[in-house]
Every structure is written in C-alpha cells, then in structure tokens.
Backbone bond lengths (Angstrom), bond angles and torsions (degrees), N, CA, C in turn:
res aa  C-N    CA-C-N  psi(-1)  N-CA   C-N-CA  omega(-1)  CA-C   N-CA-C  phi
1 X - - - 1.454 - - 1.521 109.45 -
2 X 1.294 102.88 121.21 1.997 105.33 174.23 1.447 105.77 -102.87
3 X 1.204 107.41 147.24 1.474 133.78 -177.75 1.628 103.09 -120.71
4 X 1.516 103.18 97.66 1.291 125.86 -168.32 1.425 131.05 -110.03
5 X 1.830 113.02 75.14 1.427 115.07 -159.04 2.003 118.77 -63.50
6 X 0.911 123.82 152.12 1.555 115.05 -164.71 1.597 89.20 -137.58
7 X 1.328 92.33 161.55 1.789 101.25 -167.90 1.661 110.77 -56.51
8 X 1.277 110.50 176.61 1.178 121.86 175.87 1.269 130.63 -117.45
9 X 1.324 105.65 9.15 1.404 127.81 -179.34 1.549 98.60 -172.75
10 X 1.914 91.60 -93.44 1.551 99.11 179.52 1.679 133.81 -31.46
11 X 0.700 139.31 99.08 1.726 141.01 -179.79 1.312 108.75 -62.44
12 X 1.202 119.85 -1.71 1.533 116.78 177.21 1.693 111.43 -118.16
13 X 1.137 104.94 20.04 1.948 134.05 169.81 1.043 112.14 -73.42
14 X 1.850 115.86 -45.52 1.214 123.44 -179.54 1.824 119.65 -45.77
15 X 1.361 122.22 128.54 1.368 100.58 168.81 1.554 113.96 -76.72
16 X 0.897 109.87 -152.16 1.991 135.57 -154.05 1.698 80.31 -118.88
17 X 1.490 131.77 -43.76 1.598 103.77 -156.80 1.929 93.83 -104.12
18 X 1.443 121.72 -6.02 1.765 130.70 149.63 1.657 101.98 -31.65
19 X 1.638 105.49 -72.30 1.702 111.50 -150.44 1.647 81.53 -86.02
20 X 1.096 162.58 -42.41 1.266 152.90 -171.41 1.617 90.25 -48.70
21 X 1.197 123.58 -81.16 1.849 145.27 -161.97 1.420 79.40 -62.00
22 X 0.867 177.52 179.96 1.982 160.72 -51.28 1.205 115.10 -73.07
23 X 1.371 104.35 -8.45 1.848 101.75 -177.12 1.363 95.60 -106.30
24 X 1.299 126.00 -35.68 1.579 115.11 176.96 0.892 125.37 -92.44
25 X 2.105 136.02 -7.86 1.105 110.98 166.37 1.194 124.73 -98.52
26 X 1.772 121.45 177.29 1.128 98.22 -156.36 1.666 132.03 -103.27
27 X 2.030 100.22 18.91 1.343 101.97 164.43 1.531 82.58 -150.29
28 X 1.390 111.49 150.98 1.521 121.92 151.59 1.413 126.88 -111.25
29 X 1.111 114.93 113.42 1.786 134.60 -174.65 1.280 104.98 -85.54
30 X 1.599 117.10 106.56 1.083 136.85 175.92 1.415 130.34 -125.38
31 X 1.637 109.79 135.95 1.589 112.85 -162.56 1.533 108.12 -53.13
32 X 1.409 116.22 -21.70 1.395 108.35 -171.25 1.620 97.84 -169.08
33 X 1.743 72.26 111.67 2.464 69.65 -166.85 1.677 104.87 -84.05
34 X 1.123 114.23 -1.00 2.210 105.79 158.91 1.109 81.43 -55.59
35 X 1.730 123.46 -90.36 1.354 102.16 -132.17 1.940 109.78 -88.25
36 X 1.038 137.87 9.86 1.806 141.40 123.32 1.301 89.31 -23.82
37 X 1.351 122.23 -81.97 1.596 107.69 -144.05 1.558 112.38 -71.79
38 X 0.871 131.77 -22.75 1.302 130.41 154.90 1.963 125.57 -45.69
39 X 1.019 84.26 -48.58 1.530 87.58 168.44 1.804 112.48 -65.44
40 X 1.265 106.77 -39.38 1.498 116.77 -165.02 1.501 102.15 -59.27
41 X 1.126 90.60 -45.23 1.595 107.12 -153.36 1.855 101.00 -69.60
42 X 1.454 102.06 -52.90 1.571 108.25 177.94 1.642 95.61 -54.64
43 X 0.966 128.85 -37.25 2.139 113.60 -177.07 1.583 103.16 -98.28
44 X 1.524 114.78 40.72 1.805 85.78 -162.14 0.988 153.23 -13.49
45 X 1.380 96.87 82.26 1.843 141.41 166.29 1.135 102.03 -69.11
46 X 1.640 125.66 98.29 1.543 123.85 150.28 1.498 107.86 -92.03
47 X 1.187 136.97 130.16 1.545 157.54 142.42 1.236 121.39 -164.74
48 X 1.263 108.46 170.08 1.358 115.86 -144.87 1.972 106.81 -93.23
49 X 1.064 141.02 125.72 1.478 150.40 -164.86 1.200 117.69 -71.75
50 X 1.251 142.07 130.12 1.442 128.87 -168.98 1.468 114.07 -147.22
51 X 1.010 143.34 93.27 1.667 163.55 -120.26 1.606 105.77 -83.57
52 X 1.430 109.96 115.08 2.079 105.47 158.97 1.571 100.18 -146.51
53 X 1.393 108.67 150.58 0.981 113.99 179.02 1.208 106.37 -163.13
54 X 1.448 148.05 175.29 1.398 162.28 151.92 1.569 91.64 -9.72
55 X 1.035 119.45 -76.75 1.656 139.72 -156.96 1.562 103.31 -39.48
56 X 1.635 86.01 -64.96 1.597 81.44 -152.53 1.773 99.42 -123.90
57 X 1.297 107.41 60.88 1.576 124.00 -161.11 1.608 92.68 -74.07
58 X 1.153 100.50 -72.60 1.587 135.51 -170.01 1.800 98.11 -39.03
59 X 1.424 108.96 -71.17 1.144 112.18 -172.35 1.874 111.22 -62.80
60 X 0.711 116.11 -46.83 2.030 127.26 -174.54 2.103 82.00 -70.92
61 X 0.912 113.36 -22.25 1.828 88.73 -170.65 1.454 121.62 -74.82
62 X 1.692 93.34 -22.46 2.190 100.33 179.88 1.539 90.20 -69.72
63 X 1.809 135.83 -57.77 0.953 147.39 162.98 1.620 123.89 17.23
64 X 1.507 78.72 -91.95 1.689 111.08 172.49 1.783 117.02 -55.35
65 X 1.426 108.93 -45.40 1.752 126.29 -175.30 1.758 106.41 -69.75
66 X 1.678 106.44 -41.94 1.467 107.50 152.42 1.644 121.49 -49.34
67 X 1.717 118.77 -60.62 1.189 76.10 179.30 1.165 144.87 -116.73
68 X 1.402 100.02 30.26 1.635 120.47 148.39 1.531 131.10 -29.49
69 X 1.381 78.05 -55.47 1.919 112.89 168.95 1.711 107.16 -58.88
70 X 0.516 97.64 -34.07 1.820 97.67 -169.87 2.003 86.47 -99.10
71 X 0.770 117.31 -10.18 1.630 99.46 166.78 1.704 112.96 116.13
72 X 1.134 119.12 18.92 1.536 110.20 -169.79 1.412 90.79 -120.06
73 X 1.455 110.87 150.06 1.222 140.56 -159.78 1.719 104.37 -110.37
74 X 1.360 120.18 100.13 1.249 136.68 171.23 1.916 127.26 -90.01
75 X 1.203 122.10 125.40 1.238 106.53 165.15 1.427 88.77 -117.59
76 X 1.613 101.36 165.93 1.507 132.66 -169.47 1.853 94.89 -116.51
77 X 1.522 103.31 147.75 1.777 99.13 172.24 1.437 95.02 -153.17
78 X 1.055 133.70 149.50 1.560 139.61 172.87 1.369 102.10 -81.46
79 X 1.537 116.10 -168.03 1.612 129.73 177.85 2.074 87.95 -77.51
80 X 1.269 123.70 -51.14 1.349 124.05 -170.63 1.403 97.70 -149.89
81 X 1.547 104.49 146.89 1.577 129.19 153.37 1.382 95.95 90.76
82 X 1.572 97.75 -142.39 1.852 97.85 -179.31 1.274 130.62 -100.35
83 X 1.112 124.16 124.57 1.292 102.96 -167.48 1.681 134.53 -63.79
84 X 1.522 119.98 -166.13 1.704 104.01 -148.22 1.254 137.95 42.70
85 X 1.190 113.86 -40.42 1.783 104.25 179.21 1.165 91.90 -65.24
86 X 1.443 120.16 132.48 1.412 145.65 -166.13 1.560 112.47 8.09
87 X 1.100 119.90 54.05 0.985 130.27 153.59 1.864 130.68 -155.28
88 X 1.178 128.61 152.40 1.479 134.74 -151.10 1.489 104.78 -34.71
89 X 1.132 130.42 163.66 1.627 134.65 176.40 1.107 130.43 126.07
90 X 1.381 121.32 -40.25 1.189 127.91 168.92 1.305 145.19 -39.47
91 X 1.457 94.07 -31.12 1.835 102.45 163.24 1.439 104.48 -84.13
92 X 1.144 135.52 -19.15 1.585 122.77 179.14 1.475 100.82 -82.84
93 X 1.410 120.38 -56.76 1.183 106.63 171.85 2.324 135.87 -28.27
94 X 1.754 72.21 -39.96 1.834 84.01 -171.26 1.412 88.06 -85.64
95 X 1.157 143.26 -29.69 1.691 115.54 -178.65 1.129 127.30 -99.59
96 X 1.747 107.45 -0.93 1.314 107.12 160.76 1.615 115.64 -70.05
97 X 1.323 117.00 -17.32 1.706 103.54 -175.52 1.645 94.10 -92.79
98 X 1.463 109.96 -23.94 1.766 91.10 175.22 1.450 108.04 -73.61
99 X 1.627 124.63 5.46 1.777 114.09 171.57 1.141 95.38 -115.30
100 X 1.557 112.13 39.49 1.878 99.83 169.47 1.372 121.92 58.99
101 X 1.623 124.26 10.64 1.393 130.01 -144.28 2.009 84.17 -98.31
102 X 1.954 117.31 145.63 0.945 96.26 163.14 1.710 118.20 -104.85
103 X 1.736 92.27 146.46 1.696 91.34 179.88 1.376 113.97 -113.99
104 X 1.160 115.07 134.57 1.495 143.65 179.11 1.736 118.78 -72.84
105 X 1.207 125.59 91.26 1.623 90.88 176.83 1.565 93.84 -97.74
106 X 1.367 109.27 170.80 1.482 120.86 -175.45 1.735 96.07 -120.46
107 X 1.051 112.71 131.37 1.733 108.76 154.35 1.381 143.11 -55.61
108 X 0.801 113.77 151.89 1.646 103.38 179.47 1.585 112.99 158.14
109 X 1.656 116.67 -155.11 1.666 103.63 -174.64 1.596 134.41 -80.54
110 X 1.282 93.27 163.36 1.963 86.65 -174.74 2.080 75.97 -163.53
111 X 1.723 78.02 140.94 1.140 103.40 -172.63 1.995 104.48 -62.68
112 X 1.205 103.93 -37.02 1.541 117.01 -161.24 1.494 119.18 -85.18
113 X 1.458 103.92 -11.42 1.559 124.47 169.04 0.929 114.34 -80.56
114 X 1.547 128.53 -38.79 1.368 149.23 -135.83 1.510 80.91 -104.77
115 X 1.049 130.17 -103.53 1.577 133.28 172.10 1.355 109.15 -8.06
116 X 1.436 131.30 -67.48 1.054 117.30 -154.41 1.724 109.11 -82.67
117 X 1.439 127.28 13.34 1.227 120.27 173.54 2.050 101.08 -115.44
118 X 1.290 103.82 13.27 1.074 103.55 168.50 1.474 113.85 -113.33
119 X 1.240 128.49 -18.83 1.637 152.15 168.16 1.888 121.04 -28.84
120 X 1.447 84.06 -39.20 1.579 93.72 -177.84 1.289 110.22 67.95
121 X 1.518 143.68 41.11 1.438 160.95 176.83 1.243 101.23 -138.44
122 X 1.671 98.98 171.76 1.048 104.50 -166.83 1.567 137.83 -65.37
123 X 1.675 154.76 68.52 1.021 121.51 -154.70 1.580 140.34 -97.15
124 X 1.305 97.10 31.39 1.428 104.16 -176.77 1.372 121.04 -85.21
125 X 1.423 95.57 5.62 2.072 105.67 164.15 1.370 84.35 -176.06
126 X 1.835 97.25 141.86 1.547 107.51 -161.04 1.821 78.27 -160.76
127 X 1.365 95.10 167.34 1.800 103.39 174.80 1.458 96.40 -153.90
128 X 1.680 105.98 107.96 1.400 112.13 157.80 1.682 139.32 -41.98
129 X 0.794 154.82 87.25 1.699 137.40 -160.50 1.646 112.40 -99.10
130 X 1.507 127.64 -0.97 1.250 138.88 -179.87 1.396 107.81 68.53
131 X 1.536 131.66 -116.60 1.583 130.28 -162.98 1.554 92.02 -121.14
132 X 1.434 91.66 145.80 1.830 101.06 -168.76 1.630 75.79 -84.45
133 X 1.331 88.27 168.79 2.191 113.45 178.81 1.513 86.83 -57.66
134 X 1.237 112.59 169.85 1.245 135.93 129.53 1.278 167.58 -22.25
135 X 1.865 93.83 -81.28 1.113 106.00 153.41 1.467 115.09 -91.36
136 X 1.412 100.79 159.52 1.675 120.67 -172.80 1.311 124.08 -51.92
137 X 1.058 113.50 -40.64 1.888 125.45 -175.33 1.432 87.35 -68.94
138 X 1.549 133.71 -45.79 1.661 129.91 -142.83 1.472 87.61 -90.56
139 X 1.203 136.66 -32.11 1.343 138.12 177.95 1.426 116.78 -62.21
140 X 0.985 91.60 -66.14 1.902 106.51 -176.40 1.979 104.47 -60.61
141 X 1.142 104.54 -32.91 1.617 108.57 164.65 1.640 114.08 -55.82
142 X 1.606 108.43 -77.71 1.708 136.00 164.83 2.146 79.21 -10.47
143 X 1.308 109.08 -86.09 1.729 126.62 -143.12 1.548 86.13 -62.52
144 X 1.095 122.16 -35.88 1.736 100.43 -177.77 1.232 117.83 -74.61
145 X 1.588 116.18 -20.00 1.558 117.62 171.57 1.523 95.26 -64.23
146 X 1.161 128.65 -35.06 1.679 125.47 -143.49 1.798 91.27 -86.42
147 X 1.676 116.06 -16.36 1.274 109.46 -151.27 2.083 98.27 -66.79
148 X 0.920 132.37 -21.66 1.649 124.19 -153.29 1.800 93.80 -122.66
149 X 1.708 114.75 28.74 1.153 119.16 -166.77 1.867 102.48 -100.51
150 X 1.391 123.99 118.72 1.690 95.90 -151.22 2.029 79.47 -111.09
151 X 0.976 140.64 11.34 1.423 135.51 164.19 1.444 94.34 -76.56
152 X 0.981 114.11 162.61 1.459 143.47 -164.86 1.906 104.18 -79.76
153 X 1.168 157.08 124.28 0.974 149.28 -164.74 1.393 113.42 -122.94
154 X 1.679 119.74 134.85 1.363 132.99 -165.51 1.554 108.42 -110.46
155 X 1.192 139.24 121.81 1.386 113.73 167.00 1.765 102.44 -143.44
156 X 0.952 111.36 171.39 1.500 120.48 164.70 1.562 126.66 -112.41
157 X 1.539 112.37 151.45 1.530 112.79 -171.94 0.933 122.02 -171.28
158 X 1.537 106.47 134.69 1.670 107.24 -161.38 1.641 110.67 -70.84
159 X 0.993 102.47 169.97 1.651 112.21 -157.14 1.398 117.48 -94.21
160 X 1.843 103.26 -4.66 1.047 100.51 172.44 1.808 112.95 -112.75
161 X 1.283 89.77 9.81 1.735 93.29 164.40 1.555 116.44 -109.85
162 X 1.421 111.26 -15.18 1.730 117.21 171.63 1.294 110.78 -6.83
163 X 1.451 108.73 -100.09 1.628 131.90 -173.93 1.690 104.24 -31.56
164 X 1.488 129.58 -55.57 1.337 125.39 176.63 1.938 101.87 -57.68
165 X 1.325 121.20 -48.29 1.697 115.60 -176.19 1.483 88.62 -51.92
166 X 1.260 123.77 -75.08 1.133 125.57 -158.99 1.655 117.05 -24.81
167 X 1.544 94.40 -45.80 1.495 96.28 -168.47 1.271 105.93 -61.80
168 X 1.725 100.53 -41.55 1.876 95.12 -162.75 1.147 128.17 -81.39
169 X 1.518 109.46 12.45 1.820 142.08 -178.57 1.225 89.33 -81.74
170 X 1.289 110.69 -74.79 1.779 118.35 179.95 1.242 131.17 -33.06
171 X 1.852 108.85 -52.39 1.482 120.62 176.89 1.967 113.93 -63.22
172 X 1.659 102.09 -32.36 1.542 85.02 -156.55 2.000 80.81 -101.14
173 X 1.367 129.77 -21.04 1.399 108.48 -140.89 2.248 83.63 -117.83
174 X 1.493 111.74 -8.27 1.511 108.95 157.93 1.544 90.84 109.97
175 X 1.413 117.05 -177.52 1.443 111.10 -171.66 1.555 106.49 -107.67
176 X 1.460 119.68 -4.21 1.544 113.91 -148.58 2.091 79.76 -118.69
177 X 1.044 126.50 -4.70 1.590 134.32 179.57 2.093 86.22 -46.37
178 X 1.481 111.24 142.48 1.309 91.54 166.79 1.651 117.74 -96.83
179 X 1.316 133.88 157.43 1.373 128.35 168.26 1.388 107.41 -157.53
180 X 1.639 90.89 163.56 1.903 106.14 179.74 1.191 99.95 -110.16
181 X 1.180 91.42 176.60 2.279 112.19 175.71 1.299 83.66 -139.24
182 X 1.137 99.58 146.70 1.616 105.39 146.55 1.663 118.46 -153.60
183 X 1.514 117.22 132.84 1.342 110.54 -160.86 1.590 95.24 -120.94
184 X 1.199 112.80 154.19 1.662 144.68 -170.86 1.688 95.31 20.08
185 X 1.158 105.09 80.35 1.741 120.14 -175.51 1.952 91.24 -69.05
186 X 1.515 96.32 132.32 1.503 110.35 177.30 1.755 118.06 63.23
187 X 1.144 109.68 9.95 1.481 128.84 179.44 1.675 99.73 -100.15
188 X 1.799 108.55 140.73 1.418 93.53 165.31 1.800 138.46 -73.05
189 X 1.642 88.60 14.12 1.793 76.02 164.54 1.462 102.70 -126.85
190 X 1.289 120.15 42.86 1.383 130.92 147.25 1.498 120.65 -14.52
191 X 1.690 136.59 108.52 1.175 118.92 139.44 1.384 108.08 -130.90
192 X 1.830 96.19 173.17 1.405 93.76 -174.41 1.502 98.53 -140.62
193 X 1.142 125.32 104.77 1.692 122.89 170.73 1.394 128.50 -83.31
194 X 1.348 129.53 127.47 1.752 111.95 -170.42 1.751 76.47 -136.99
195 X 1.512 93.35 160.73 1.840 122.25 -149.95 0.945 119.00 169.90
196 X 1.562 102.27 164.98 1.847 97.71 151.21 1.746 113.79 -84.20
197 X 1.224 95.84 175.53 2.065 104.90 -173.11 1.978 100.71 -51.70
198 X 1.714 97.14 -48.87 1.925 89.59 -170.01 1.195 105.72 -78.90
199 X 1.872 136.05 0.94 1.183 140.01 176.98 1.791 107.94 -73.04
200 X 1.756 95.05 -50.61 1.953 94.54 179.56 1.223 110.11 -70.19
201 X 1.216 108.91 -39.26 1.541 108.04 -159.78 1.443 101.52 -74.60
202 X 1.126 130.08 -20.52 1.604 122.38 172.26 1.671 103.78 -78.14
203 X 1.390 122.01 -37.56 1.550 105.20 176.79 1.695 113.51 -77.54
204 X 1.451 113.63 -15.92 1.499 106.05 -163.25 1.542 93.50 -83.45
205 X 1.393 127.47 -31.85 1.618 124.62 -165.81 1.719 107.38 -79.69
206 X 1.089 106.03 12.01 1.734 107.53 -179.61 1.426 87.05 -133.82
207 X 1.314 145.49 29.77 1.320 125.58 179.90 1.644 113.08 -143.24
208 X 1.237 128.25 88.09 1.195 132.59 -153.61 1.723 109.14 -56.92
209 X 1.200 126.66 -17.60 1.017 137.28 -112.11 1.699 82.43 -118.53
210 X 1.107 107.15 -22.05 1.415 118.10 -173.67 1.713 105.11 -86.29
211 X 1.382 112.97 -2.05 1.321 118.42 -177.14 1.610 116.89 -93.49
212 X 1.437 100.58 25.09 1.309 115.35 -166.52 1.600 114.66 -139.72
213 X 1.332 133.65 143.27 1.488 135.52 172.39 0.990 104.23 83.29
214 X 1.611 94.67 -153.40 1.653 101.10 -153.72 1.483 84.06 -138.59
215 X 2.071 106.36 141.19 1.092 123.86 -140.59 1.602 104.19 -137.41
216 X 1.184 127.26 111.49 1.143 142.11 151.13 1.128 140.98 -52.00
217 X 1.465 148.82 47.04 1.507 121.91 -175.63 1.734 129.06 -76.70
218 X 1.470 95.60 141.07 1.351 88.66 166.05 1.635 120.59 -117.59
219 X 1.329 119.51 176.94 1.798 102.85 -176.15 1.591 103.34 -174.92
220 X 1.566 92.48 132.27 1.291 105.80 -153.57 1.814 97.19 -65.36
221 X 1.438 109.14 161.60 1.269 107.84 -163.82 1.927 110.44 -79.81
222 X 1.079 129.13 -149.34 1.530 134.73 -179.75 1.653 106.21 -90.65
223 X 1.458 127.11 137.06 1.000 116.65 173.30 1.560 117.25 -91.77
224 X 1.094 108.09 155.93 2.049 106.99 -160.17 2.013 85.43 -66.34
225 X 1.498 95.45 133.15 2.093 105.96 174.77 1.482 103.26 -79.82
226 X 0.648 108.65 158.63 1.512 131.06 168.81 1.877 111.31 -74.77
227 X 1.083 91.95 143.76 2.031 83.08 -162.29 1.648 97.45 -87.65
228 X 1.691 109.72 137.79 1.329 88.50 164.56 1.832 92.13 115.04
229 X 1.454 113.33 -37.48 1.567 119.37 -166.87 1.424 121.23 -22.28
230 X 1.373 121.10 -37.13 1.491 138.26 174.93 1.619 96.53 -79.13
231 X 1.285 125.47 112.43 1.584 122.25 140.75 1.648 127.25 -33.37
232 X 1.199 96.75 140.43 1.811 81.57 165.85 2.124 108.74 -71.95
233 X 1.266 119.92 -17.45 1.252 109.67 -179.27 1.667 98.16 -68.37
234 X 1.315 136.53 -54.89 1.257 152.38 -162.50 1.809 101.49 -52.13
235 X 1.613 110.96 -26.00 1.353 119.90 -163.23 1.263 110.61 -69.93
236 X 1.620 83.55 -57.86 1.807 111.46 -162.40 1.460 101.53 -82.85
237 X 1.252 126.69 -17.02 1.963 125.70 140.96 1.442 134.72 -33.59
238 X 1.430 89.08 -47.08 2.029 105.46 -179.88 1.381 88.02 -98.18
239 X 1.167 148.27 -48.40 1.560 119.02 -166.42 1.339 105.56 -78.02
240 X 1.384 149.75 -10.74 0.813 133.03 170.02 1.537 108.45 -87.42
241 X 1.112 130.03 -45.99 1.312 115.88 161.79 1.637 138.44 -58.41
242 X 1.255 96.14 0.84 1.752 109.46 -165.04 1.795 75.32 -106.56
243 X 1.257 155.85 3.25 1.269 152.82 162.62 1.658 114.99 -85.26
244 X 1.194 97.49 -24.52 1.798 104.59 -179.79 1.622 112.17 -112.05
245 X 1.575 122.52 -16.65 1.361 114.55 -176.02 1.144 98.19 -145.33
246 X 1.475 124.82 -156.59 1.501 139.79 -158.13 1.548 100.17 -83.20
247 X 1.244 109.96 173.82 1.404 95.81 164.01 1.781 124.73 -101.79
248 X 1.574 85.02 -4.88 2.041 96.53 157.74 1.590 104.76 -62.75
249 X 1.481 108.67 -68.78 1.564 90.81 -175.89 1.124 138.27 -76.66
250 X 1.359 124.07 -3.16 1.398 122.05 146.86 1.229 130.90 -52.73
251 X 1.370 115.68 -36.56 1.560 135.82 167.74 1.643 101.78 -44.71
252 X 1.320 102.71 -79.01 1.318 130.46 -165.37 1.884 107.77 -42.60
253 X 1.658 109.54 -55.53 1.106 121.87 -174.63 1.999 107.18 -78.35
254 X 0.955 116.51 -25.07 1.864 122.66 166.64 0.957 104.80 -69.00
255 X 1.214 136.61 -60.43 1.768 138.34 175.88 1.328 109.03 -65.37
256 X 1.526 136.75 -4.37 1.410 124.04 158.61 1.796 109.74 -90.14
257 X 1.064 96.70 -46.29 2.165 104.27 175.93 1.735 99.34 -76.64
258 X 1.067 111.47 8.51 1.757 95.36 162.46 1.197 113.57 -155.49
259 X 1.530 118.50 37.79 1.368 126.46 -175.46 1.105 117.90 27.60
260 X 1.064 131.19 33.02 1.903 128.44 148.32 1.643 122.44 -55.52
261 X 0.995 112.23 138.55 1.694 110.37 157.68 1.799 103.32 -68.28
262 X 1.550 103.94 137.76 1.169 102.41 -178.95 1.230 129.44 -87.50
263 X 1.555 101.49 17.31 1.762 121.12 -158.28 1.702 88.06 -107.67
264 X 1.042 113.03 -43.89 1.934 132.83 -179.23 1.480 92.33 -54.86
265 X 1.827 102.40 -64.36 1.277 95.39 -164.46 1.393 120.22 -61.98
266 X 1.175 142.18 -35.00 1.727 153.76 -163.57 1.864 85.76 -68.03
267 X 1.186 100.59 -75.43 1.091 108.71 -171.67 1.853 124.59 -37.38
268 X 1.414 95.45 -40.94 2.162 88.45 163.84 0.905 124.41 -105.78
269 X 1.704 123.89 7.02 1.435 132.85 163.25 1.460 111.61 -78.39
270 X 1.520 106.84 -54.29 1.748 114.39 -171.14 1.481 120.81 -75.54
271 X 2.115 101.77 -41.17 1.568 89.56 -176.50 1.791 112.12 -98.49
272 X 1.263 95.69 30.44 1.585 104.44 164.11 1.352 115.44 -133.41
273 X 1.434 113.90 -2.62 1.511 105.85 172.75 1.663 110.10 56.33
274 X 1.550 99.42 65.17 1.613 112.10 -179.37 1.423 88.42 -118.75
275 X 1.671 106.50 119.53 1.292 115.45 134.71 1.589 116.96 -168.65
C-alpha cells in the first residue's frame, strides 16, 4: 500500500515517482474522488477511484485490507498534501501492518512543513496540534495548554475564525509572543506574514483578504522563565486574597497591585499549582 501525498495548490509539487505510483497501482483510494479526478486527469491518470472518508472509514477499511490480501496494490491520497495527517487513513494504515501488508509512504507536500520552514522560528523541534476546536471556550482552553510549550507550534485554521484565534493567541500567550500566518501556501494568492501576535493581528483586521483560504499558523515556542518569577510578597497577595474571593479575582486584582499581566500570572500560579 502507497501513501501518495499530492500538491496543495501548486500542480507542479507533484513528484515524478506520485504520477508513476497512481498509474501503476491497481486502485487509488481517495478522500474525495471529484477532486482525485481532477488531478488525474491534468497528468493523464487513468485508474480506477475508490472512496474513504470520515463517514465511512471504518467500514471501506476491512474492504480495502481484504484486497490487499488477495494481492492488489493500493495507494491512498487525500483532497491535498499528505495523506493521514488529519485526514482519513489511519485505520487502514494500522491494519495493514497487523496483515503483514507492506506500506510505502512517498514524500512530498504538507501544508505544515511548508509554512514552518518559511516562518523564520525555530524548526529544529516543533509540535504539530492539527485544527484548533471551534468553539471559543475549547480554543482559548487548547492555547492555554500550548502557553508553557517552548517547541515551536504548528496548527491550522479556518479563515473565517483567524481574527477571533488571533485574538485569543494574544490574550493568553501576550502581544509581543512571535508568530506566522500563512494563507493558500504554493497557491497564487499565497501570503505569508511573520511578527509579533499585535503586529498580525493589526494587519490581518484591516485586510479582507485574509477572510479567505486555508490558513496555517505557526508560533514561536515559550521562552525558558527565570526561576523564582513570582516574589514571595506577590504570593502571600493571592493567597490571601484567593481566601476572600474567587480565584479569577484574586488573579485579576494581584496582577493589578504588582503589575503582572494577569494572563502570566494564571498561567504560573494555576499550571504549576503555586501557592
């Protein structure tokens, strides 16, 4: 079984040993055979299309592993990039090695590689996280785990929630944190912005343009703290106030009588359990 990544825009991404491996095996399983056949068709790619997706992953995977088993040679391709990373496959992948089956991956594009060697941060340790939640509370949660994360961080995001991530990048991780965007990577309306958080977010909220495609962020990781950052006066402030009110407004009201950011402060009180 080959695992056969295909461009992400550019059509000329594809390698030479991609269209070789789709022309010779003898079905290709694709997340979405419209847009498969489009690709096929631009390299004339004749073979035959064979359906996975979210839906019906589970069921098409005994399918496919059958007829592996009987001897036919399958590659898998997403709508773009490589396949599995966040997208369908993964259970065929894992039961093809429990049927002894061999799998091939091939190299080639991924939206999250591509970005992050254009980012200008660090990439010699990075941590993918795929698509932030959705909804707002699950997001702004997701980014506070990410806040004390000092590898370099990759994620993806739709374009019409950007400007709201943006903000909640800003609120929990500060405005001067550095990060990239990058929109329809290898596409001709390609951009790529690198900054600090109040640097993008001031060009992306005047720029309509950003309300469109498909969106990459990257963000530089946590810088190592200094040990000790909390005073013991700063301590015995919040525990005594964390005895009379919430522990939001104790937060809130310690970081005003000791000039802390109150985003700093939550963050080395709560996810270290300082008090």
């Amino acid at each position: 079984m080959y695992i056969v990544p295909t461009p992400i825009g550019n059509l000329e991404d594809i390698t030479h040993r991609s269209i070789h491996v789709l022309k010779q095996v003898d079905y290709i399983i694709a997340e979405s055979i419209k847009h498969t056949s489009i690709l096929l068709k631009h390299f004339s790619i004749v073979n035959k299309l064979l359906p996975l997706n979210i839906i019906n992953e589970k069921q098409k995977t005994k399918k496919y592993i059958h007829m592996l088993n009987q001897g036919n040679n399958l590659a898998i391709v997403s709508k773009a990039g490589t396949p599995i990373i966040n997208d369908p496959g993964y259970l065929l992948v894992k039961n093809a090695y429990k049927n002894n089956i061999r799998v091939v991956p091939l190299p080639g594009a991924c939206a999250a590689i591509t970005a992050l060697s254009a980012s200008g941060l660090q990439a010699n340790q990075f941590c993918y996280e795929g698509f932030l939640p959705k909804k707002k509370i699950l997001c702004e949660k997701k980014i506070y785990s990410l806040f004390r994360e000092k590898r370099t961080i990759i994620t993806y995001e739709s374009s019409k929630r950007l400007l709201n991530t943006i903000k909640i990048i800003k609120k929990v991780m500060g405005k001067e944190r550095k990060i990239t965007i990058a929109k329809e990577v290898t596409k001709r309306w390609e951009n790529i912005q690198s900054g600090t958080i109040e640097q993008i977010f001031n060009i992306i909220k005047h720029d309509e343009t950003w309300r469109k495609g498909e969106i990459t962020i990257v963000i530089d990781g946590a810088k190592r703290e200094k040990k000790n950052i909390l005073s013991l006066k700063t301590l015995k402030i919040f525990n005594l106030l964390k005895k009379e009110t919430t522990l939001t407004t104790a937060i809130k009201i310690t970081a005003k009588i000791c000039g802390f950011s109150k985003n700093i402060l939550y963050n080395t009180i709560v996810t270290k359990n300082i008090s």
